[in-house]
Every structure is written in structure tokens, then in C-alpha cells.
N, C-alpha and C positions, 0 to 999 in steps of 0.2 A: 504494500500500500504506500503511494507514494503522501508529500507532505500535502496538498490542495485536499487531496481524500479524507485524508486525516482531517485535517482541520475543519474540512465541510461537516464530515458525520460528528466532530465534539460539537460544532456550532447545532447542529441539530438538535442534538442532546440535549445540549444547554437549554436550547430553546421549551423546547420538551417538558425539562422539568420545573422549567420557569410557567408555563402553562398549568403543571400539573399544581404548582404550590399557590397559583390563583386563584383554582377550582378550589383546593381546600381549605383557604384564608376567606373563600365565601360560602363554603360550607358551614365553617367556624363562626361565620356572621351568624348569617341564620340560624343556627341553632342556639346562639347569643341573646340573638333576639326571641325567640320562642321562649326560651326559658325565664327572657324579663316579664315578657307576655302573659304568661303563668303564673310568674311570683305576683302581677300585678290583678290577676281575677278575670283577664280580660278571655275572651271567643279566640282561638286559633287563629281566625283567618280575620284578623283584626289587623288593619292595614292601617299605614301611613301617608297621606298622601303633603307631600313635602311642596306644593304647587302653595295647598293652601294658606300654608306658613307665611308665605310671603306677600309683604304687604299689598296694597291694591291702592295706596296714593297714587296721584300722579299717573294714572294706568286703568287702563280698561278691566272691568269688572269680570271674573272667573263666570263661564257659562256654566247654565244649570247641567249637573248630572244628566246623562240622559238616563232613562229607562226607572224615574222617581218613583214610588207608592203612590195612590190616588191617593192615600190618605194623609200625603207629608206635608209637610210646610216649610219654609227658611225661616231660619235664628241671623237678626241681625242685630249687632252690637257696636255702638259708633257713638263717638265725642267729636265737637268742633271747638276751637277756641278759636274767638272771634277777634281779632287786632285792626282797627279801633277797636272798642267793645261797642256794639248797638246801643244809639241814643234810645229813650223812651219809646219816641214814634217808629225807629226800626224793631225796636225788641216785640214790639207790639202785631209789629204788621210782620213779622217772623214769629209769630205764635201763631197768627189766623192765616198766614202762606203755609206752613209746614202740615197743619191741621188739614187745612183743602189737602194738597198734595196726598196727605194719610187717607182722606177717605175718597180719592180719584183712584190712588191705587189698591185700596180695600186692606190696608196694613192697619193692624191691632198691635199693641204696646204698651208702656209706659217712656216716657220720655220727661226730660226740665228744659226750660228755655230760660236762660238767664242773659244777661246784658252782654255776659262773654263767653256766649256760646250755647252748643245745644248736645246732649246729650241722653241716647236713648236705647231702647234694647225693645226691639219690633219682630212681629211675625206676619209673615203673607204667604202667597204661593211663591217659586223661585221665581218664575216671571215676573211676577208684581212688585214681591223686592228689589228688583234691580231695576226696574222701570221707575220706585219711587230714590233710589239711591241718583241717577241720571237725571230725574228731574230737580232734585236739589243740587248738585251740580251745574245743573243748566240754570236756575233759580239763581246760585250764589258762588261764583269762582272761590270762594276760599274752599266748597264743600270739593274742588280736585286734588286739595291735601289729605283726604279724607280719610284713612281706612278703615273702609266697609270690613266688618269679619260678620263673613258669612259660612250660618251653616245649613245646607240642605238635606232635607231625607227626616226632618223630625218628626215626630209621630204627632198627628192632627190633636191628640187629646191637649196637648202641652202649648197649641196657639193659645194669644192673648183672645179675651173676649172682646174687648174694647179697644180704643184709642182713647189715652189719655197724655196730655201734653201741659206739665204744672208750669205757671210762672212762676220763677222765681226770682230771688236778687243774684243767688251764688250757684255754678254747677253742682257745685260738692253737697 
């Protein structure tokens, strides 16, 4: 065997086992992870989806899941702080806009509307959620800082019954 031969079939090799210790450092993942999955209560096939994690400022809204329960809803959870803070007569006409808005797109909730900002935890269908998240957006540029946390697939018993939207002086 001359040296090229040699050296192609160690390169092979190498390659090889370089392959074969990636298959089992994601082996080693996984079974990492099953076992946290376990220690922590959760269903097996209890997945991560790493998409959601990330913000949604500044950026177009994650589409709905396809293939949802008739019977789910979206969880949306969202703060603005508002720089200036809204005079009286904006805070005011941001109470009775956001309110339209909740009941154009059929969103049930608790929310506060304070001078510096709005903050609120809403449920609708996916569609309707994201249709009322865009229209306050479209409503008010500061709401493209926003991020919407959105979650889809909730079980219908757990929508809010109502909208309600407090005035207040302070978010908090």
C-alpha cells in the first residue's frame, strides 16, 4: 500500500469515527433530555419549540399552528410602556380604542391602562389574536416594540369570559 492509500483510508476512518461520536453525543442529548422530562412530570413526547422563545418585537407575529382543536384558544400576555406617558385625553381615548379593538376582534381578558402604558393577559381564537395584536400596532407605533407571547392550542374551558380593561394611574 502505497502513502496516498494510506492516508486516504486513515482520512476515512477518521472521518468515520468522527460521524460515529456525533450520532452518540446526540444520543447522549436525548436521553439527557428524557430523563429531565421525567424528573420534571412532564408527557414523553413533550417538545420544545425554540421558535417561540424568541421575541416577536420589531417582527412579524408567529402563525397559528396548523391543525389547532376546535376547542383551543390563544394565551396572550403583553406590556407596553409608553415614552411620553399619555396625557389624560390620550390615556383616555387608549382605554375606549383598545376596548373597540377587544371587542372587533372578540378577545376576552383582563388588562390596566395606565398613563405609561398598557398591560394585559387576553384570550381569543389564534386568528383573532393576532388580528387584535396588528391592529394595535397599526393603532400605535410604539405597540412594534411589543412582544406578543403567544400561546396557542389552550383548552376553551380556560378563555376569559369577558373583557375587562381597568384605568388606572400605575401598571404595576
Amino acid at each position: 500500500m502505497d502513502m496516498d492509500e494510506k492516508q486516504a483510508k486513515d482520512a476515512k476512518a477518521a472521518r468515520a469515527a468522527a460521524a460515529k461520536a456525533r450520532k452518540e453525543a446526540r444520543r447522549a442529548f436525548r436521553r439527557s433530555i428524557a430523563a429531565e422530562t421525567e424528573a420534571l412530570g412532564l408527557p414523553a413526547d413533550t417538545a420544545v419549540d425554540i421558535a417561540a422563545s424568541k421575541s416577536n418585537a420589531n417582527r412579524p407575529l408567529p402563525a397559528p399552528p396548523p391543525n389547532l382543536p376546535a376547542n383551543s384558544c390563544t394565551i396572550c400576555l403583553f406590556y407596553q410602556y409608553k415614552e411620553p406617558a399619555w396625557s389624560n385625553k390620550q390615556h383616555k381615548s387608549a382605554l375606549h380604542h383598545v376596548t373597540e379593538l377587544a371587542r372587533t376582534h372578540h378577545i376576552t381578558g383582563r388588562g390596566r391602562c395606565a398613563p405609561e402604558g398598557l398591560n394585559c393577559t387576553l384570550t381569543a381564537s389564534a386568528n383573532d389574536m393576532r388580528a387584535f395584536c396588528y391592529a394595535l400596532r397599526e393603532w400605535d407605533e410604539e405597540f412594534q416594540n411589543t412582544d406578543f407571547k403567544l400561546e396557542d392550542g389552550i383548552h376553551d374551558q380556560n378563555r376569559f369570559r369577558t373583557f375587562t380593561l381597568r384605568k388606572t394611574t400605575e401598571l404595576v
